[in-house]
C-alpha positions in Angstrom: 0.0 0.0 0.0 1.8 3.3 -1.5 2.1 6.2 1.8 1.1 9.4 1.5 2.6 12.4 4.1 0.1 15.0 4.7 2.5 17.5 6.0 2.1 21.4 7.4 4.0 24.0 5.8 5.5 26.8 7.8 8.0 29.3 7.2 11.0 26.9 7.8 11.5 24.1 4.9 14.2 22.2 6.9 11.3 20.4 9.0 9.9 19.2 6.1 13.0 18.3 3.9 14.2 16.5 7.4 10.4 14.7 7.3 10.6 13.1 3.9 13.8 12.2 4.2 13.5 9.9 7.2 9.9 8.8 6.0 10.7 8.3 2.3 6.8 8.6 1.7 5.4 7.7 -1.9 3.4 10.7 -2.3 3.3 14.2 0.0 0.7 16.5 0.0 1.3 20.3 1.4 -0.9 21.8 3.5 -0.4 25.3 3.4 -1.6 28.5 3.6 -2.6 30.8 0.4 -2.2 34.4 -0.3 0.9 36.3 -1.6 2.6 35.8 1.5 1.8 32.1 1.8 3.7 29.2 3.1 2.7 27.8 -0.8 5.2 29.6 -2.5 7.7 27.2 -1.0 5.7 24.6 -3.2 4.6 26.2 -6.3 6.9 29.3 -6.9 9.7 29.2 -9.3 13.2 30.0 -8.3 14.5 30.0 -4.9 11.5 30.7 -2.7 13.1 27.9 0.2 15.3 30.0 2.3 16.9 28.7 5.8 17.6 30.8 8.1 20.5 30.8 11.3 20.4 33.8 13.7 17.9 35.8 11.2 20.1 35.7 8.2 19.6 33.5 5.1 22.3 30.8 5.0 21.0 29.0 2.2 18.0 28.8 -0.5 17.2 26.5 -3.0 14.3 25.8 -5.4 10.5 24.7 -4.0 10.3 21.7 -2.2 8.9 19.5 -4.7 11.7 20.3 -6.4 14.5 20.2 -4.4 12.7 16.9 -3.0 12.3 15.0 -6.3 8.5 14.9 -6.1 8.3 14.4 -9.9 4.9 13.4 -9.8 3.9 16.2 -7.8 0.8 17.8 -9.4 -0.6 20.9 -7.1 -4.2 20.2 -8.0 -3.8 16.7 -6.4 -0.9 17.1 -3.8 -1.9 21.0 -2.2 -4.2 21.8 -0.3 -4.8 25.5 0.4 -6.2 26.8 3.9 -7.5 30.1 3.3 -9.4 30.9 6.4 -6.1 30.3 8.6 -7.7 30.8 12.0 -10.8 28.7 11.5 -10.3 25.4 12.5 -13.0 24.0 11.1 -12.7 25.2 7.9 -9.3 23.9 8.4 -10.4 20.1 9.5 -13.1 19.8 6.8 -10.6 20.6 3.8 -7.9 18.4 5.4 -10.7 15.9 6.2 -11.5 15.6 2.4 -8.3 14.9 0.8 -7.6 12.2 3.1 -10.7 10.1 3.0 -9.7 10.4 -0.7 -6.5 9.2 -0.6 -7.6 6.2 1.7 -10.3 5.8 -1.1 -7.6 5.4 -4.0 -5.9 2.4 -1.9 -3.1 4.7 -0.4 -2.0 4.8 3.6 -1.7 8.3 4.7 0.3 9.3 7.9 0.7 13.1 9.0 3.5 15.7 10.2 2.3 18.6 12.1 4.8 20.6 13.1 4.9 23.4 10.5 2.4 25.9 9.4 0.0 28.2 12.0 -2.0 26.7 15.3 -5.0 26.5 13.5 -3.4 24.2 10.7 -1.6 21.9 13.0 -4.2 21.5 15.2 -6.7 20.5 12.4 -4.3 18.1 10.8 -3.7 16.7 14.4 -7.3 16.2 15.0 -8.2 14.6 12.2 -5.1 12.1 11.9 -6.6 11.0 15.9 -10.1 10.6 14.4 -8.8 8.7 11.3 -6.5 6.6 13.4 -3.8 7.7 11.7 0.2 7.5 11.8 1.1 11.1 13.4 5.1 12.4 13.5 6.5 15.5 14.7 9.7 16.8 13.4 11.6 18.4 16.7 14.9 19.0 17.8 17.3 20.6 20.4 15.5 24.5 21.2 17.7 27.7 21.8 14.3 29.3 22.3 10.5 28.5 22.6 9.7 30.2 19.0 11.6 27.8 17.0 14.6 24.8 16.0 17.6 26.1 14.8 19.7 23.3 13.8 19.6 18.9 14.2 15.9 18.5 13.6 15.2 14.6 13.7 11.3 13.2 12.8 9.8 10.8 15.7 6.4 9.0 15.6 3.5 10.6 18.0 1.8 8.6 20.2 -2.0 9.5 20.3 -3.1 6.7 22.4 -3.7 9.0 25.6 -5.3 11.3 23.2 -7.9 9.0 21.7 -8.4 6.9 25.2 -9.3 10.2 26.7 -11.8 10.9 24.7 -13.3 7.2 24.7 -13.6 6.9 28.3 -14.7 10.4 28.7 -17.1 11.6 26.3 -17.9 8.8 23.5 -18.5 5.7 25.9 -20.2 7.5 28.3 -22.6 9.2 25.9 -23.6 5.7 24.3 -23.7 4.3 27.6 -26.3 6.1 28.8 -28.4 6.2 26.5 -28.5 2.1 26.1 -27.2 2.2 22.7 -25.1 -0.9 23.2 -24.2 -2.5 20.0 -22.6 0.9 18.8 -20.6 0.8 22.4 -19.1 -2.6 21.4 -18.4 -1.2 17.9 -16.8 1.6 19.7 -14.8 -0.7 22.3 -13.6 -3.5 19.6 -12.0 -0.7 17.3 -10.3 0.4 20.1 -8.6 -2.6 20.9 -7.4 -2.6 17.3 -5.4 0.5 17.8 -2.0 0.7 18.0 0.0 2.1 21.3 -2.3 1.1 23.8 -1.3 -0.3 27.1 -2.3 -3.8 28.6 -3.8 -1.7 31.8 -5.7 0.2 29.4 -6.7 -2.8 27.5 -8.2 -4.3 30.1 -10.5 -1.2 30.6 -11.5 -1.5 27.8 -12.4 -5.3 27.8 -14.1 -4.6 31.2 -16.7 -2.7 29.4 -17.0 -4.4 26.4 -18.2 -7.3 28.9 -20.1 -5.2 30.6 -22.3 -3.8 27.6 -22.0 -7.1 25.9 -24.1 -8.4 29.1 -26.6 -5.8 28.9 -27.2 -5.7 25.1 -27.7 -9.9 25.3 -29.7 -9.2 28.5 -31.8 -6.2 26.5 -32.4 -8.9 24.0 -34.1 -11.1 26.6 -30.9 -13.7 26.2 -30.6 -13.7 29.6 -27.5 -16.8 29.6 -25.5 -14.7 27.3 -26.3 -12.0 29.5 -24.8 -14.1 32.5 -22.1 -15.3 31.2 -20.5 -12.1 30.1 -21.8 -10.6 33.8 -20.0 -13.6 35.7 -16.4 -12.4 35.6 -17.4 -8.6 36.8 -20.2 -9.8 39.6 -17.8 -8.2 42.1 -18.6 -5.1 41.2 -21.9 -5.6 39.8 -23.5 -8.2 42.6 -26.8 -7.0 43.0 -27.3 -6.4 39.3 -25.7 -10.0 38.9 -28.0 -11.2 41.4 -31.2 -9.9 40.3 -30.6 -11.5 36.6 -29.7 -14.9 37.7 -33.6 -14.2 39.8 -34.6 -13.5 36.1 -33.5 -16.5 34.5 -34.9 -18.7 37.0 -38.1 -17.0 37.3 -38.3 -17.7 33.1 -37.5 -21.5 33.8 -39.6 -22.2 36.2 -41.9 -20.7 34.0 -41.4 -22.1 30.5 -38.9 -25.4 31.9 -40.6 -28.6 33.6 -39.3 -26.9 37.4 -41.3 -26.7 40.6 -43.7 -23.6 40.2 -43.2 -22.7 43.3 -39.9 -21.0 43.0 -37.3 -20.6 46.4 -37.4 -18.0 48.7 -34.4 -15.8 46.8 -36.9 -15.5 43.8 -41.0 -14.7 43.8 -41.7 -15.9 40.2 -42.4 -12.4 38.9 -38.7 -11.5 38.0 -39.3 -11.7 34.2 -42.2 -9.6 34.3 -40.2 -7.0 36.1 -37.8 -7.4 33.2 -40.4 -6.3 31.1 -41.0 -3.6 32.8 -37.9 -2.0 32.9 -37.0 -3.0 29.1 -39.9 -1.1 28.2 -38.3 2.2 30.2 -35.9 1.7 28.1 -36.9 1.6 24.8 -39.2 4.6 25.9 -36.1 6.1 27.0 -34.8 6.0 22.9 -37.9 7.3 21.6 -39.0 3.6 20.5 -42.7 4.1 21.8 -43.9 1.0 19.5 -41.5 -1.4 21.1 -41.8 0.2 24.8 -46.1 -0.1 24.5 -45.5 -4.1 22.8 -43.5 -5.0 26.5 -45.8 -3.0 28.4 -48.2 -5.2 26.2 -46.6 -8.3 27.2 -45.7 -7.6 30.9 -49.6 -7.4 31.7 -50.4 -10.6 30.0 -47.8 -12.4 31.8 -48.8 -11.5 35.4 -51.8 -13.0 34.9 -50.4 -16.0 32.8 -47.7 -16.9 35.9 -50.5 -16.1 38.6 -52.9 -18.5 37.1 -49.7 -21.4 36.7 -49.0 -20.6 40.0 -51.8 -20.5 42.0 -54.1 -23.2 40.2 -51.9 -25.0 37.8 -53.8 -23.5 34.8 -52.1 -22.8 31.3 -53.8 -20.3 29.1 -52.3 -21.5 25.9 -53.6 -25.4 26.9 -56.4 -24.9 29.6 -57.5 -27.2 31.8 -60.7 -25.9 33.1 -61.1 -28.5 35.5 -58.6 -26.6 37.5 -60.8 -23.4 37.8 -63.4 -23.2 40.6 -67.0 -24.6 39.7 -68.4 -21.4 40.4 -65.8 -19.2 38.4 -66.7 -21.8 35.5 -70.5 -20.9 35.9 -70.0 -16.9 35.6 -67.6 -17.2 32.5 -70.4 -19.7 30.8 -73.1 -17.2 31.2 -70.8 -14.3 30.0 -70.3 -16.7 26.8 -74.1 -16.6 26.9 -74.7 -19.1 23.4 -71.4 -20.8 23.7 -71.1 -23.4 25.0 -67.4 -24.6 25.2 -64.8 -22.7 26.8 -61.5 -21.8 24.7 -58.2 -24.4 24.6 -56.0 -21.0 24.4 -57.1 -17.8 25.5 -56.0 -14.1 25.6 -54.7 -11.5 27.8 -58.3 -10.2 28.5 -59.7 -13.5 28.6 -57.4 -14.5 31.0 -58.0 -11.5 33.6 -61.5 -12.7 33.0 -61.1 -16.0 35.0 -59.0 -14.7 37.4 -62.0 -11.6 38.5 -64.8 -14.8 38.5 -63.1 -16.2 41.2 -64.4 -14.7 44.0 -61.3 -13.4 46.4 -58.8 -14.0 43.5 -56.2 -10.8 44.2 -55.2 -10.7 41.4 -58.6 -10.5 40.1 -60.3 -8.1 42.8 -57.0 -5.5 41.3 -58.3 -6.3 38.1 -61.8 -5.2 38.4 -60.5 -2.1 40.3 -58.7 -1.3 37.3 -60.7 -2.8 34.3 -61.7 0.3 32.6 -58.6 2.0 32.0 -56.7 -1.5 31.3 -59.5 -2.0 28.2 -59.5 1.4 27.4 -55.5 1.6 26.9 -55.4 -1.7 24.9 -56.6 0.7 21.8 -52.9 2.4 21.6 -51.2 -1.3 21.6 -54.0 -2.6 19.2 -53.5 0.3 16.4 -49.7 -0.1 16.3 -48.4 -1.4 13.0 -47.0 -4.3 16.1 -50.4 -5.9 17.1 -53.5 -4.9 14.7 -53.3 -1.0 13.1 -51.2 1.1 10.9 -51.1 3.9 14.1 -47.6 4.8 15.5 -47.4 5.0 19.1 -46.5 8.4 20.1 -44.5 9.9 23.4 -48.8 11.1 24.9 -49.8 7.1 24.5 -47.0 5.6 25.6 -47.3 8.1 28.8 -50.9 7.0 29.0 -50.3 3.4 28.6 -47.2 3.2 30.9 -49.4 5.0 33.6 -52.3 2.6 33.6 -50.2 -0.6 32.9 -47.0 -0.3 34.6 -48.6 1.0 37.8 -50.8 -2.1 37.2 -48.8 -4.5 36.9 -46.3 -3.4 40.0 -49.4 -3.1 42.1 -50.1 -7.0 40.6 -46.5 -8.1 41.6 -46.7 -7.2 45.4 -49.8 -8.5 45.5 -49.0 -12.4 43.4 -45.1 -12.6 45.3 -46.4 -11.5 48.9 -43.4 -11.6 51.2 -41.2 -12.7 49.0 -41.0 -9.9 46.8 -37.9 -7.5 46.1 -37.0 -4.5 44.2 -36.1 -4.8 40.8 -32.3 -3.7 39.2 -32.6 -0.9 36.1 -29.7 -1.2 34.5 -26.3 1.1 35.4 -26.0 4.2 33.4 -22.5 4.9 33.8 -19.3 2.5 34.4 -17.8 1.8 37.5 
């Protein structure tokens, strides 16, 4: 792969003739500044526009530097690159920016050298060589004095590594962190640990919270193993979040696996509804008012679908109606009023049907208490494109439906879990 050295242009040319020497690059480019004054007439004007100076006199000049350096395929439309607007960095950054994504388009490697040119030109070269994850070099020397290098300049590679983990650890992670965006976190963290100059200490950072979001985006996923087993190594310093998982996963065996229902006294049962609950915070959270109504959706059918497992070993998607109490049978045949067979498989509202006919059912008395609003709110969830409409879910019904459900269905768990019932975890929203 042919190199390419993006490289400043001040009013010295030794930095750069002592740059190109050591770096032997394929190509150069010259960033410089334009006007009549310019730092480009030491690339495009004819005769001896180079001049080196010792003590303020001119000890030697020679022809421009592609010239004098044996650039013969130099062509200034290509290889220049002329700041105009000297003190604006961002004018600065977005020109630089352009010739190099096009010279990593054609196939070619560029690396940088900032030491010439004006504050506004280094920096900009500087900053986008860190956000490229380019090769940076500074061409530096014994100083007499703070303004510039007299004589013995040598080139030495940068090291941006602080640079770019500052910035990581500080203001990109974070931000994606907190908001729950974790696949672009791990996208951010496994590029990272392809960069070159970084520390095992710093690697290991780095590895900590890719495990870390790599637990919560399985766990966000409801794959609650994966989420485990990327959790196990860092329960130390996530123990009650740790904790409250492994209650998840074994609330969803001993719901879906052939396990005792009546789960042990670290777990109540409901822990997967809770899950629910929370995941649909979250996608609220991101502006994902579908998703967040379609868990909310979900949470309330599955309180009832555990409570009636639980307490009277009744499956809505198989039912046994021998299980329900004669005279909860008797009400739910007369609502049928001409049927005459109850359902195999019923739904959410069925199901909260059976459990207000039994008289004293908790569950069920909350229900009733409730009924109205429940029915009435099913309308935002049934117009989604997700259930039965073509109606987005905006921010005012998923307010409305997170009001009347998720109060519901907290209410619902204290009631079902009794004593045993404990808070649930919301995920961390910063590291550490």
């Amino acid at each position: 792969m042919p190199s390419t050295l993006f490289i400043t242009v001040g009013g010295s040319p030794q930095p750069i003739i002592t740059c190109v020497e050591a770096l032997q690059p394929d190509r150069v480019v010259f960033v410089c500044s334009g006007g009549k004054k310019g730092s480009c007439l030491q690339v495009t004007q004819k005769g001896k526009p180079c001049k080196i100076y010792r003590g303020g006199e001119v000890v030697e000049e020679f022809p421009n530097l592609p010239t004098y350096l044996g650039l013969v395929n130099f062509v200034a439309s290509n290889d220049l690159i002329l700041l105009e607007n000297l003190d604006d960095l961002g004018h600065c950054y977005a020109q630089i920016t352009e010739s190099i994504e096009a010279a990593l388009q054609a196939g070619e490697e560029p690396v940088v050298e900032y030491s010439g040119g004006t504050k506004s030109m280094a920096a900009a070269l500087a900053l986008v060589a860190v956000d490229q994850d380019l090769d940076i070099y500074l061409t530096t020397g014994p100083r007499d004095n703070t303004r510039k290098i007299e004589f013995g300049e040598f080139t030495e590679r940068v090291s941006t590594a602080r640079v770019f983990l500052r910035r990581l650890f500080d203001k990109e992670f974070p931000e994606l962190f907190q908001r729950g965006d974790y696949p672009a976190a791990i996208a951010l963290l496994q590029s990272a640990l392809k960069r070159s100059g970084i520390n095992a200490g710093d690697k290991q950072e780095i590895r900590s919270r890719l495990d870390l979001c790599s637990a919560l985006d399985a766990w966000d996923r409801f794959d609650h193993q994966t989420g485990l087993q990327f959790l196990q190594p860092h329960f130390r310093d996530y123990s009650e979040l740790g904790q409250y998982l492994k209650r998840v996963i074994q609330s969803h065996q001993a719901l879906t696996a052939d396990l005792p229902l009546v789960p042990d006294k670290k777990c109540h049962g409901y822990e997967i509804v809770e899950d629910l609950l929370l995941n649909a915070e979250r996608r609220a959270s991101q502006i994902r008012f579908d998703d967040a109504v379609g868990r909310l959706y979900r949470a309330v059918e599955l309180l009832c679908q555990i409570w009636l497992r639980r307490k009277y070993g009744f499956d809505t998607g198989q039912a046994d109606w021998s299980r329900i109490p004669e005279q909860a049978l008797l009400t739910l045949r007369s609502a049928l009023e001409a049927k005459t067979e109850l359902p195999n498989e019923i739904s959410l509202r069925q199901s909260y049907n059976v459990v207000a006919a039994i008289p004293d059912d908790p569950l069920g008395c909350l229900f009733r208490d409730h009924e109205n609003q429940i029915i009435d709110t099913l309308k935002i969830r049934n117009g989604s494109l997700f259930a039965h409409g073509f109606t987005p879910v905006d921010k005012d019904g998923d307010q409305r439906a997170h009001q009347v459900w998720a109060s519901f269905v907290e209410e619902g768990i204290k009631l079902c879990a009794g004593e045993r019932h404990k808070s649930s975890i919301p995920f961390p929203v910063s590291f550490g």
